[in-house]
VOGU-3710 file (C-alpha; in Angstrom, 3 decimals, decimal comma):
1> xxxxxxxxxx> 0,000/0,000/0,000  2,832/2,627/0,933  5,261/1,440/-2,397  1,809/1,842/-4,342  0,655/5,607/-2,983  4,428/7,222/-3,000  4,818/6,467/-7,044  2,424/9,044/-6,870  4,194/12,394/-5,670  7,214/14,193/-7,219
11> xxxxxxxxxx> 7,361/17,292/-5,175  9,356/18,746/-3,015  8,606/18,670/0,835  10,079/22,124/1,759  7,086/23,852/2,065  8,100/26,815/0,760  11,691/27,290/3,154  14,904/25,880/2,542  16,634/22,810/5,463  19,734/24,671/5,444
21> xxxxxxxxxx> 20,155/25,925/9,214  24,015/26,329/9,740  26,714/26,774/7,932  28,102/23,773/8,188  25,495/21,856/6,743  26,664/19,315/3,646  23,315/19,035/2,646  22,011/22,462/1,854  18,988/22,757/-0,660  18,327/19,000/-0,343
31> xxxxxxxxxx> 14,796/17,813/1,041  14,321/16,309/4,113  13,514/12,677/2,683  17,212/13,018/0,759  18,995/13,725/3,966  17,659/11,231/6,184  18,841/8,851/3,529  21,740/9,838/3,352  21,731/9,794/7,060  20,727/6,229/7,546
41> xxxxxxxxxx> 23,218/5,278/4,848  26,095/7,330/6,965  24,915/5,271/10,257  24,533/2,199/8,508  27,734/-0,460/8,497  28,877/-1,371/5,207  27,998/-5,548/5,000  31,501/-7,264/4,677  32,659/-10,726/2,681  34,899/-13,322/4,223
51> xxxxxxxxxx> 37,338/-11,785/3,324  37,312/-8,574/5,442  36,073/-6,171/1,776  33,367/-3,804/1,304  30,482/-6,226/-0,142  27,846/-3,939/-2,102  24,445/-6,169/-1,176  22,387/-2,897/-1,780  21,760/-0,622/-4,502  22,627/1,830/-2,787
61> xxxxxxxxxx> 26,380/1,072/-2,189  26,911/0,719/-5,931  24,492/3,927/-6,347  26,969/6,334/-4,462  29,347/8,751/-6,078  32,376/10,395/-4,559  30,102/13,542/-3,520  27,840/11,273/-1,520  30,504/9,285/0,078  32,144/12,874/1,078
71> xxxxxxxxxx> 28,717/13,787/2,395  28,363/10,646/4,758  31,343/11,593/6,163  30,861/14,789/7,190  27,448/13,728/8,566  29,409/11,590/10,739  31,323/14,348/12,327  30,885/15,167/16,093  27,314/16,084/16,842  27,962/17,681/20,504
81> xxxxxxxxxx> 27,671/20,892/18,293  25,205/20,489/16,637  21,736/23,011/16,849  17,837/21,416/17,908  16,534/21,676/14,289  20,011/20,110/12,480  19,650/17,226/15,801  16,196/16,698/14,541  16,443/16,048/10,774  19,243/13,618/11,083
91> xxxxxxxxxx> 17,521/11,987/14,113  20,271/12,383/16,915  18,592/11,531/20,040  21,190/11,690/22,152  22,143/15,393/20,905  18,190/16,496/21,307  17,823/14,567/24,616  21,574/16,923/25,863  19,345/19,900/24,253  16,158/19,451/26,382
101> xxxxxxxxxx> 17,635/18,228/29,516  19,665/21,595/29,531  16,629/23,845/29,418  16,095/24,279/25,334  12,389/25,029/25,093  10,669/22,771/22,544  8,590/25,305/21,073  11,268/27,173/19,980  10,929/28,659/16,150  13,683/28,861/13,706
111> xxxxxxxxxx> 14,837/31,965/11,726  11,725/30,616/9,507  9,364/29,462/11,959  9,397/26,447/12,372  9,234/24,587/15,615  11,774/20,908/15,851  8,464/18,788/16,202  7,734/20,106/12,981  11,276/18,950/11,721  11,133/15,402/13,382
121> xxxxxxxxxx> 7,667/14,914/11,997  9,054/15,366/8,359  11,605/13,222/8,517  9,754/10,602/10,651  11,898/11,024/13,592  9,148/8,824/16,206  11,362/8,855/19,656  12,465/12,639/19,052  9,057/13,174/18,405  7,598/11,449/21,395
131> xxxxxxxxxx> 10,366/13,781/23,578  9,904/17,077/22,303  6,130/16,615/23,343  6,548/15,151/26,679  9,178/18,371/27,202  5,653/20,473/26,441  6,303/20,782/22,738  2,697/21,800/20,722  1,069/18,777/18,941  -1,153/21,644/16,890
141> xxxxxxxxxx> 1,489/24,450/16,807  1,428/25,746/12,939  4,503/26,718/11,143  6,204/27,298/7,769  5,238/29,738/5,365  2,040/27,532/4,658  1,566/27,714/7,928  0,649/23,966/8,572  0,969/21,990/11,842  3,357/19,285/11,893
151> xxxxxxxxxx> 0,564/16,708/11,367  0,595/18,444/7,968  3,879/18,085/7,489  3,953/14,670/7,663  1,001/14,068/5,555  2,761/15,853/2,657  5,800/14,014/3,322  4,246/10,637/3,482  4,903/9,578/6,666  1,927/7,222/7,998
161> xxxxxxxxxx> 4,020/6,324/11,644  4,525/10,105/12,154  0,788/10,568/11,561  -0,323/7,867/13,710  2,167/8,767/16,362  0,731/12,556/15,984  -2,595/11,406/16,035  -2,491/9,559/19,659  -1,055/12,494/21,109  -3,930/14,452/20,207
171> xxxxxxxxxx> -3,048/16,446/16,844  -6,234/18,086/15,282  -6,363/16,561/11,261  -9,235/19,358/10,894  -6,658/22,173/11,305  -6,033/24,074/7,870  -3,379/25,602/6,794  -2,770/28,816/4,889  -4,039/26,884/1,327  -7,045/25,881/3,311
181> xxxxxxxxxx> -6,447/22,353/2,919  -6,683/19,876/6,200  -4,420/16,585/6,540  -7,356/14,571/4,807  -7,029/16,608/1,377  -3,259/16,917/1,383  -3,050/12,995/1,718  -6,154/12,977/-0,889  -3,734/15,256/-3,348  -0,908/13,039/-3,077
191> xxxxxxxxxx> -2,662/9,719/-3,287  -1,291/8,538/0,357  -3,709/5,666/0,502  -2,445/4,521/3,797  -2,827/7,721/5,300  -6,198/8,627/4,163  -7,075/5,337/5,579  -5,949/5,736/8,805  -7,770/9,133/8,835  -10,670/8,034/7,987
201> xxxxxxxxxx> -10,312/5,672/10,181  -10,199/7,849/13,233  -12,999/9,637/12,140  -12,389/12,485/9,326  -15,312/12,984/7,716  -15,045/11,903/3,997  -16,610/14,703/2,324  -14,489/17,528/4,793  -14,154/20,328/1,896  -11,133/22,769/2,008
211> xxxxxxxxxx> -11,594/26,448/1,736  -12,359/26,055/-2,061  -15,707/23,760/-1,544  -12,779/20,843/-2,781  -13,779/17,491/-1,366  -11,133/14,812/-0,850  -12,984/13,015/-3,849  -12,439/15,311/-6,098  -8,920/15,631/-5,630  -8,244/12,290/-6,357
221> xxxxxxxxxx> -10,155/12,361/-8,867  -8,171/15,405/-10,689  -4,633/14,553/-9,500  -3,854/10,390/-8,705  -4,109/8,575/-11,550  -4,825/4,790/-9,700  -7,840/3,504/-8,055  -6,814/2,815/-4,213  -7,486/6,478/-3,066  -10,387/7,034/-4,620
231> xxxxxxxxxx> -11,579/3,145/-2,898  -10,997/4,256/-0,165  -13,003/7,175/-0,046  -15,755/5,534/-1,853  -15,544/2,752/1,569  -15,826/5,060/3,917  -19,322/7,015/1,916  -17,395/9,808/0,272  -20,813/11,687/-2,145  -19,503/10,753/-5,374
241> xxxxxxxxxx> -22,362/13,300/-6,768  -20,787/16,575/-3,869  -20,402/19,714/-6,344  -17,774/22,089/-5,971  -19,605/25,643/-5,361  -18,036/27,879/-7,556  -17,769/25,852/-10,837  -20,035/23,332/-10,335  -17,954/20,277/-10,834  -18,912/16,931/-9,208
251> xxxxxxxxxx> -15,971/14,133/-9,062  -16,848/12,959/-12,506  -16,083/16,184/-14,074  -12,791/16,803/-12,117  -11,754/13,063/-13,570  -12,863/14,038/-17,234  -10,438/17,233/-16,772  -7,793/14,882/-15,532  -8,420/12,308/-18,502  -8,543/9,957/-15,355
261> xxxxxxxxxx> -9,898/6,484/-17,317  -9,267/4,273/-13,669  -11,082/7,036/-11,368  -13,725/7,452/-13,973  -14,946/3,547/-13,636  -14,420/3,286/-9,604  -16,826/6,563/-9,740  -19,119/4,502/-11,881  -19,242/1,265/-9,782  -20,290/3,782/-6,916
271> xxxxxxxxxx> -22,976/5,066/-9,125  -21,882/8,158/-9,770  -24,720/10,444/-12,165  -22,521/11,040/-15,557  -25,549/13,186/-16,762  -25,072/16,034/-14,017  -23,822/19,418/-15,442  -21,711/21,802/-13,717  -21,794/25,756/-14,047  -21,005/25,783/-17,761
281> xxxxxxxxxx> -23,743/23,641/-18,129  -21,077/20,570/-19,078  -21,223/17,111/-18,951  -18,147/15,084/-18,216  -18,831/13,495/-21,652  -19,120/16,511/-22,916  -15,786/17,896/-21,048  -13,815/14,901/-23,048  -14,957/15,472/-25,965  -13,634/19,204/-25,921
291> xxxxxxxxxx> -10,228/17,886/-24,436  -9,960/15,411/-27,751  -10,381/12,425/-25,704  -12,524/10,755/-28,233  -11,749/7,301/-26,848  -12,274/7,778/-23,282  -15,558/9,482/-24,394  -16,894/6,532/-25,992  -15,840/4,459/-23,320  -17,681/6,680/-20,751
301> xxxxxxxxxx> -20,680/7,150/-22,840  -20,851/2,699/-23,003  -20,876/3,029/-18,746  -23,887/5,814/-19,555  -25,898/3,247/-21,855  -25,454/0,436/-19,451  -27,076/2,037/-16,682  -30,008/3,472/-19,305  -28,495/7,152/-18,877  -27,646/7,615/-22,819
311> xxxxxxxxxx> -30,067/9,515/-24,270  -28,826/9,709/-27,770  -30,286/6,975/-29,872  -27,278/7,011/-32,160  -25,725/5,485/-29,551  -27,478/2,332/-30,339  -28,814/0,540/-33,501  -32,317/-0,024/-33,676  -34,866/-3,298/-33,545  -33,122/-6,424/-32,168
321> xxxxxxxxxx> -29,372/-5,032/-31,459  -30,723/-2,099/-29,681  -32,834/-4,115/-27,240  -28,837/-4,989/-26,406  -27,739/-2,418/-25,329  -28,063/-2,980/-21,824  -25,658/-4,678/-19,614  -28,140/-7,208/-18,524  -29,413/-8,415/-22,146  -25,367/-8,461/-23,452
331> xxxxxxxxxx> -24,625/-10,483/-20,515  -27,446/-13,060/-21,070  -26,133/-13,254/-24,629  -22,736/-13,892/-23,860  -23,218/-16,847/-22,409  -25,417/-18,182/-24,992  -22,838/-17,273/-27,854  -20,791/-20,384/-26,973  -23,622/-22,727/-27,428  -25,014/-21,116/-30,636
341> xxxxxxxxxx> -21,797/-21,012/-32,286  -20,811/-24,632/-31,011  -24,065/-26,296/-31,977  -23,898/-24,546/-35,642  -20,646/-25,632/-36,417  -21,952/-29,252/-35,522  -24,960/-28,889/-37,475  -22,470/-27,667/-40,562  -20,185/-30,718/-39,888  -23,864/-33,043/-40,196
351> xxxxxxxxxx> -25,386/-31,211/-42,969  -25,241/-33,588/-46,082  -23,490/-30,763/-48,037  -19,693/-31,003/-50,167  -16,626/-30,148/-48,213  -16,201/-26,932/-50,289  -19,754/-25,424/-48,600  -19,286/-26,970/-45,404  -15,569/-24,712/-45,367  -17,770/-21,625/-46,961
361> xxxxxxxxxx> -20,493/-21,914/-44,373  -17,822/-22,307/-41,543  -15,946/-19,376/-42,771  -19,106/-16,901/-43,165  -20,408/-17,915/-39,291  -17,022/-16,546/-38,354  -17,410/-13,213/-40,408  -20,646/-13,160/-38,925  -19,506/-13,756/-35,671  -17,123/-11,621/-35,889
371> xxxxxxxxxx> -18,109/-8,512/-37,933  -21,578/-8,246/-36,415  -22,501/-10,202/-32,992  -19,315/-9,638/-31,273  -19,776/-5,855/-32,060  -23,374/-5,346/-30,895  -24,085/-8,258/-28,434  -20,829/-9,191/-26,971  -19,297/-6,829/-23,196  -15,527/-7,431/-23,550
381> xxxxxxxxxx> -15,685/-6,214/-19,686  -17,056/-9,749/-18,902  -14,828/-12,055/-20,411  -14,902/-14,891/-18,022  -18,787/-15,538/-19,034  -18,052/-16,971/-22,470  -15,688/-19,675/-21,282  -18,989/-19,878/-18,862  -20,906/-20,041/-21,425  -18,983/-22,664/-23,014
391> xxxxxxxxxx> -18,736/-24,953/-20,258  -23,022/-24,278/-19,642  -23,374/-24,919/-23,687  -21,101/-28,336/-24,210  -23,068/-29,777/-21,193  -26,282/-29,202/-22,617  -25,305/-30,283/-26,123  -23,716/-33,507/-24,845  -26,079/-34,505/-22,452  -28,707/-33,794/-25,205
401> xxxxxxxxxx> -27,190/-35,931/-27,552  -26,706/-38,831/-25,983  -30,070/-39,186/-24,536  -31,617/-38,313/-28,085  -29,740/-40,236/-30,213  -27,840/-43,059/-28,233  -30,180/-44,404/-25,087  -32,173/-46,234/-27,926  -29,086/-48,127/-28,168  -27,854/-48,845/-24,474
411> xxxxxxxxxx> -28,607/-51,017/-21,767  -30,865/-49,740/-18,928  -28,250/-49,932/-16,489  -25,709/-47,690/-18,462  -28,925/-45,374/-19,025  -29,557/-44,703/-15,372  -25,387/-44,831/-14,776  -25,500/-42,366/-16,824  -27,936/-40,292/-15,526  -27,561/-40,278/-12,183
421> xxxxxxxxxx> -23,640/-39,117/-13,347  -24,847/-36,003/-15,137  -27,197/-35,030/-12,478  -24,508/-35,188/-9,786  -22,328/-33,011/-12,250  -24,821/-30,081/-13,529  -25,883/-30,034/-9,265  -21,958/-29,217/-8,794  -21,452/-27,153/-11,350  -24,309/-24,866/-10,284
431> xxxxxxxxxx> -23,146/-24,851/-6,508  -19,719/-23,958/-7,508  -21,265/-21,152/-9,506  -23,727/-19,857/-7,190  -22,115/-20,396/-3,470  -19,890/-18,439/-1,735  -16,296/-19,727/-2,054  -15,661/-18,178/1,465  -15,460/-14,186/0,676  -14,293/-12,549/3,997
441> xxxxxxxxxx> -16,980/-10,734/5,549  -16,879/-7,352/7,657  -18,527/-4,433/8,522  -17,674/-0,796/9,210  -16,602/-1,400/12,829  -14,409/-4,502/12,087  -12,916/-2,884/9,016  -12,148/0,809/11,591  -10,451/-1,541/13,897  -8,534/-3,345/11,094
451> xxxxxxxxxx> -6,720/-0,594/9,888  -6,222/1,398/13,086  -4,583/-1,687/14,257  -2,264/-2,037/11,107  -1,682/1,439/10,834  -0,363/1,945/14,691  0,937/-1,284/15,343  4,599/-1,250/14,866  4,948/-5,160/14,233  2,301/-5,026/11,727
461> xxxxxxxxxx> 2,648/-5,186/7,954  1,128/-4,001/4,731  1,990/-7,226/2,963  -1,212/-8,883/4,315  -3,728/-5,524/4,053  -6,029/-5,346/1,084  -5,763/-1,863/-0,190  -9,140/-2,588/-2,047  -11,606/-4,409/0,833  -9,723/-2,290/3,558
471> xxxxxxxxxx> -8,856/-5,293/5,773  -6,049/-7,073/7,284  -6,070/-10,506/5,089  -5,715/-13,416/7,039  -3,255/-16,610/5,935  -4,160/-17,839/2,867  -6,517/-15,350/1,555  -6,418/-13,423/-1,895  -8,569/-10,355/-3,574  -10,110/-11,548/-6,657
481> xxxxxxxxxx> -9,814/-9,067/-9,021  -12,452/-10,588/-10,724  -14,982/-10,857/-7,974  -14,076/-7,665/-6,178  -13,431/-9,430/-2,944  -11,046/-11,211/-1,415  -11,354/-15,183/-0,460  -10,443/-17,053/1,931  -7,766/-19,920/1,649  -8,326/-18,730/-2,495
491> xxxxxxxxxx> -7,566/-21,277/-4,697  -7,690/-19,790/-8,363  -11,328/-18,133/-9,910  -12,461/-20,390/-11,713  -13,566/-19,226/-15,730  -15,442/-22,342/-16,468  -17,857/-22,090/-13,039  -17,949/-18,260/-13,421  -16,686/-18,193/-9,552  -13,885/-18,076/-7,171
501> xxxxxxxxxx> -12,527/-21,506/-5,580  -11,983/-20,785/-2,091  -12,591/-22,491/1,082  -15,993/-22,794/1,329  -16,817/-24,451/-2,071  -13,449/-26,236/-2,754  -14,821/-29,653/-2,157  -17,767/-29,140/-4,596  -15,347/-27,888/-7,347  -13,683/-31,266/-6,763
511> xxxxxxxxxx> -17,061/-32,977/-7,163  -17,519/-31,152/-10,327  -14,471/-31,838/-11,565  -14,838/-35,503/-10,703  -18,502/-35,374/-12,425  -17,249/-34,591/-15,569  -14,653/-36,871/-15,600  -17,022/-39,986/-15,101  -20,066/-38,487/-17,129  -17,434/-38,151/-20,437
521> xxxxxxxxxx> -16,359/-41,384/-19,574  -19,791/-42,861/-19,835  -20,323/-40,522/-23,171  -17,762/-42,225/-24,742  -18,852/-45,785/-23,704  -22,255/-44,853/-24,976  -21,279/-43,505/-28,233  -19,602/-46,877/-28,901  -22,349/-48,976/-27,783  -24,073/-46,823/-30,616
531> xxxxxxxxxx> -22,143/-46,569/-33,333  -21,189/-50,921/-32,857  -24,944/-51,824/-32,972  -26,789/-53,411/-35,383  -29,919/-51,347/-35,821  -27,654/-47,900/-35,791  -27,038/-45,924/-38,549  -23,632/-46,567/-38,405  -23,756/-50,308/-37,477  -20,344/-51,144/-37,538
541> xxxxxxxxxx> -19,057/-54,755/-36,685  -16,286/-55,488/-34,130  -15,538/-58,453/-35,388  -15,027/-57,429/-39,232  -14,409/-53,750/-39,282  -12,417/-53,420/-35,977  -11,423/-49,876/-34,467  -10,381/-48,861/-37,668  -13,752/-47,847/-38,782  -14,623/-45,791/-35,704
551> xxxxxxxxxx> -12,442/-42,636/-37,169  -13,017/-43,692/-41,050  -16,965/-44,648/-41,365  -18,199/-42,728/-38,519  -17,516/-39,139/-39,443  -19,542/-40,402/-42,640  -22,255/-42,393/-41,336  -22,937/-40,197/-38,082  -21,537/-36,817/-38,227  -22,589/-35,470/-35,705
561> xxxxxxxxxx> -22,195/-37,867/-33,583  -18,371/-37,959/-34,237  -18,315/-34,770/-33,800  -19,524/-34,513/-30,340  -17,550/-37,670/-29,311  -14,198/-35,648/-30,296  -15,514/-32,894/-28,197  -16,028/-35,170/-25,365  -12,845/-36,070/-25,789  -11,083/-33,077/-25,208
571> xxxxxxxxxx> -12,943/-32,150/-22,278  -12,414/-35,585/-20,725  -8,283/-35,336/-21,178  -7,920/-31,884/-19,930  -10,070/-31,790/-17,132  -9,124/-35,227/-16,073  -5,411/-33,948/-15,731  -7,198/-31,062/-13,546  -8,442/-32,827/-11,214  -5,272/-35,117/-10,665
581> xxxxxxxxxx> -3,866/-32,020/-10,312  -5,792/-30,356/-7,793  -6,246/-33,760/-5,438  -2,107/-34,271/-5,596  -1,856/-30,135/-4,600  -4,884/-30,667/-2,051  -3,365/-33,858/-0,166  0,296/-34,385/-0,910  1,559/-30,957/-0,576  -1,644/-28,521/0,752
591> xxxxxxxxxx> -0,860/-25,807/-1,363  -3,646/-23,956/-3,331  -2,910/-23,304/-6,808  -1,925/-19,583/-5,805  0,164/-20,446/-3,319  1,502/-22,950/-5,961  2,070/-20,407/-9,018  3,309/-17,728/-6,328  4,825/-19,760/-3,374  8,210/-17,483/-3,875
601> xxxxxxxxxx> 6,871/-14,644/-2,713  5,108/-15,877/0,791  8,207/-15,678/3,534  6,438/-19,249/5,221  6,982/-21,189/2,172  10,676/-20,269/2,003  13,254/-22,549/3,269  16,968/-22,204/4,693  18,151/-23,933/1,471  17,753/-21,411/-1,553
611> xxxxxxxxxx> 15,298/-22,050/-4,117  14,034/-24,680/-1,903  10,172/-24,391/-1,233  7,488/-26,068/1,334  4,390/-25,898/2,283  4,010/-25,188/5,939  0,375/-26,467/5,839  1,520/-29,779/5,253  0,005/-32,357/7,284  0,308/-35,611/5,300
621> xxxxxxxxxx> -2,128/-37,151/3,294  -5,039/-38,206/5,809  -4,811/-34,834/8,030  -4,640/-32,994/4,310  -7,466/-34,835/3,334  -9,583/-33,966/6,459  -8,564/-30,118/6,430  -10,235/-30,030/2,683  -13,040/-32,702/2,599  -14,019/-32,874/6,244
631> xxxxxxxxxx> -13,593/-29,564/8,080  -16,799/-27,448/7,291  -16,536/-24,193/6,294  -18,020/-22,357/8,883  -14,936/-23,675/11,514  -11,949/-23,701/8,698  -9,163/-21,996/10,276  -8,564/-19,216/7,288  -11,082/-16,708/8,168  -9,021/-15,671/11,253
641> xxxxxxxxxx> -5,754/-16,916/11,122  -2,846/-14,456/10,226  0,448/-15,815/11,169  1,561/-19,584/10,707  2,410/-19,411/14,360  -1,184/-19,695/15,288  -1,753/-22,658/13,175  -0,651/-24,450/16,318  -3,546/-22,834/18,673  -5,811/-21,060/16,261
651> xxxxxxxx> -7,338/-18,008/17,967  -11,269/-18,666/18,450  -13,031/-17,002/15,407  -14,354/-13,362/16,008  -17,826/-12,360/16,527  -17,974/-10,789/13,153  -15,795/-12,577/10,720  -13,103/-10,771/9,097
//
């Protein structure tokens, strides 16, 4: 969350005065982020080899150049000299605790005034902090030529454990400064998603305006160009509709003038109004059109038709294809496409036609397919519902087939084999699509307390924290981009059942996958009892024809028969070798297929050999087995179990799962 927020600022944190405050300082005109580098670098010993030689491990040591390395060394010069505000940017307790216990007031101002906690705050100084204000330094005392407090300070600068530290000690983040902006729209400006979290968090009120009417919203909106920010004030109820007085502007327009294309569909998902106009009498449409932003305009004015707010019937073609132009209707037709498409090109394989118009009639339902229906029926911002689709369509089509055309010509026994195989199988493969694979639930209160205890907890990281749900992931768990939400003990999302694989409907995947396996089985043994019987239209002999005539008479004699034999075919190798795969991950290693594709970046799967991986979940076989197939759901470990530590006495769940 931090990495993602600071590639999102480029100024300077002087606010307006210089950090040069002696005469002997080597790092004069630099900002206060660039000396406490080179600060820590200074302090920092150089990592040795065996052999006794400078060993450059980090960037940074192959980084320096002769002017930095002169730098360090002046830095590390005797500090019994040095003033309160030079103490307090390089962090030299012991110099600032000499300062204080001698009598130095700590609301002294510089030439420029500025107090030290202002200076400590900036550069994240926390125990220099935390002694200036026990020595009675102001919490709230404004400074600079912007006049902000030093909560301000280190907003602009970034710095969430400065903030929080501020915070407990009773800093005001409604205090201005002389721009009229409060802590909640400087972090909003600079896209500090951590620290507008943690604000929030404590309490600012999401639509706080600055002295301009400017919400925090609509800053983001105009200035930070990725989504997190803007999630996070959507979370926490900021008015996606607020205007800002004087021009008019809601968030929508203020991400039209930014050409913001990310901010403009989170504002959408929160159901922003795209038809409101501001002063001008403007819509944001309207606003990128006159910036030339023909593309984004198009793509704004598709989010318009499928919430009905279009107006212009140009926008959509009449009779039939315009009846599409929904969200809802293009969705529904999605996932028939797959079924149409596969059942005509069976039909064209059956037809008693020559080769030549079979190709011609193959080729032109592709033109067609592509030229026309993709174009006016198909949402390319749904993707996963045509391999839905697919899956749905082959089902149907299978199942179909067999019990039209080949139960006249198997035993009763196969028959209701059969059937009871395929009913087990289309029961799974609706479960898996409709249940909840185990999304982790929360409400305001549990999601306040989640990041106030990240945030201020020094132990804690943001490795685990979900910059899009707001919450503190336990072990396990992934967001779904796809779903929105984030899953516990996430296995992959699934294309094929149009939902994640998670904890809670794991198992039934497996049965799915397993139901498929046996009801293609069966297909095939059906299809041969067909095409091998006497009163068939095939009729083939064992005995005098052998295999041999299964792939040269049957593509003649029963199309399409053939043809969906070679489609049950396909679906019987791959998906076979998916569920090997998923029961030897499930039981001989218990590793999900994320923590499979992805186990180098988890710290508990690493091991003191390098490149060496395992699974720390690991049970064996029959505890493996139970963990997946016999532990239910609603008392599985992963909803509330963050460290592998605790694996060995769980903490009891929550009262509000998280």
């Amino acid at each position: 969350l931090q990495r993602q927020s600071a590639m999102h600022h480029g100024h300077s944190h002087d606010h307006g005065h210089g950090h040069s405050h002696g005469g002997h300082d080597p790092f004069a005109g630099m900002t206060p982020g660039a000396m406490a580098a080179a600060a820590a670098a200074a302090a920092a010993p150089i990592p040795m080899d065996s052999e006794g030689k400078a060993y450059p491990v980090d960037p940074a040591y192959r980084m320096q150049t002769q002017q930095q390395q002169q730098q360090q060394q002046q830095v590390q010069q005797d500090t019994s000299n040095w003033d309160m505000v030079k103490a307090c940017q390089y962090g030299v307790v012991p110099r600032v605790r000499e300062l204080l216990n001698s009598g130095f007031d700590a609301n002294t101002l510089d030439s420029q005034g500025v107090s030290p906690l202002h200076w400590a705050a900036i550069n994240n100084r926390l125990e220099i902090m935390q002694m200036l204000v026990n020595h009675g330094a102001i919490v709230d005392r404004p400074g600079g030529d912007l006049q902000g407090t030093p909560l301000h300070w280190a907003c602009r600068q970034g710095n969430l454990s400065a903030c929080c530290l501020l915070m407990r000690m009773g800093a005001n983040p409604l205090l201005t400064d002389a721009e009229g902006l409060a802590c909640l729209h400087l972090a909003a400006q600079f896209g500090y998603t951590h620290i507008l979290a943690y604000l929030l968090a404590k309490g600012a009120d999401p639509n706080l305006r600055d002295c301009k009417g400017m919400t925090a919203l609509m800053w983001t909106a105009l200035r930070v160009l990725q989504p997190d920010a803007t999630r996070v004030l959507l979370a926490f109820d900021a008015n996606p509709n607020a205007s800002e007085p004087n021009s008019g502007n809601t968030p929508a327009h203020f991400a039209a003038l930014g050409g913001n294309q990310i901010v403009l569909g989170c504002l959408d998902r929160a159901g922003v109004d795209w038809t409101a106009i501001n002063a001008n009498g403007e819509t944001p449409v309207q606003i990128l059109q006159q910036k030339k932003m023909r593309w984004l305009a198009e793509r704004l004015k598709e989010m318009m038709s499928d919430r009905g707010m279009l107006r212009d019937s140009s926008a959509s073609a009449g009779g039939f294809f315009r009846s599409l132009a929904t969200r809802e209707n293009r969705r529904w037709c999605m996932l028939a496409v797959p079924s149409l498409l596969l059942a005509c090109a069976g039909l064209i394989f059956h037809a008693a036609i020559s080769y030549v118009l079979k190709l011609a009639l193959l080729v032109g339902l592709a033109v067609f397919f592509r030229l026309v229906f993709s174009r006016k029926c198909l949402d390319l911002r749904y993707p996963m519902l045509l391999p839905f689709g697919l899956a749905v369509g082959s089902e149907v089509i299978l199942t179909s087939t067999c019990v039209l055309l080949m139960f006249p010509y198997n035993s009763y026994g196969d028959i209701v084999l059969f059937t009871t195989v395929i009913s087990g199988m289309f029961y799974f493969h609706w479960r898996c699509a409709v249940r909840d694979p185990g999304f982790l639930k929360i409400d305001k209160t549990a999601r306040v307390q989640s990041i106030v205890r990240t945030c201020e907890d020094p132990s804690a990281s943001f490795d685990n924290f979900c910059s899009t749900c707001l919450i503190q992931k336990p072990l396990r768990s992934k967001h779904c981009d796809m779903c929105g939400r984030c899953v516990a003990r996430m296995d992959h999302h699934c294309p094929w059942v149009y939902n994640c694989v998670g904890v809670a409907n794991h198992r039934t995947f497996v049965g799915y996958l397993t139901g498929v396996v046996l009801g293609t089985s069966m297909f095939l043994k059906m299809f041969l009892s067909y095409v091998y019987h006497p009163d068939s239209s095939c009729s083939l002999d064992w005995d005098t024809v052998g295999l041999k005539a299964l792939f040269t008479r049957t593509p003649i004699c029963s199309t399409w028969a053939f043809f969906c034999a070679c489609l049950d075919s396909l679906y019987l190798f791959w998906v076979a070798m998916l569920l090997l795969s998923q029961l030897w991950q499930m039981l001989c290693v218990n590793m999900t297929t994320n923590e499979r594709f992805n186990s180098f970046r988890y710290a508990h799967f690493q091991t003191s050999m390098p490149k060496v991986l395992k699974s720390p979940f690991n049970q064996g076989v029959f505890k493996n087995f139970k963990d997946y197939f016999l532990t239910h759901s609603s008392a599985s470990p992963w909803f509330h179990v963050y460290d592998v530590d605790d694996l060995k006495s769980p903490p009891k769940p929550p009262t509000q799962s998280v």
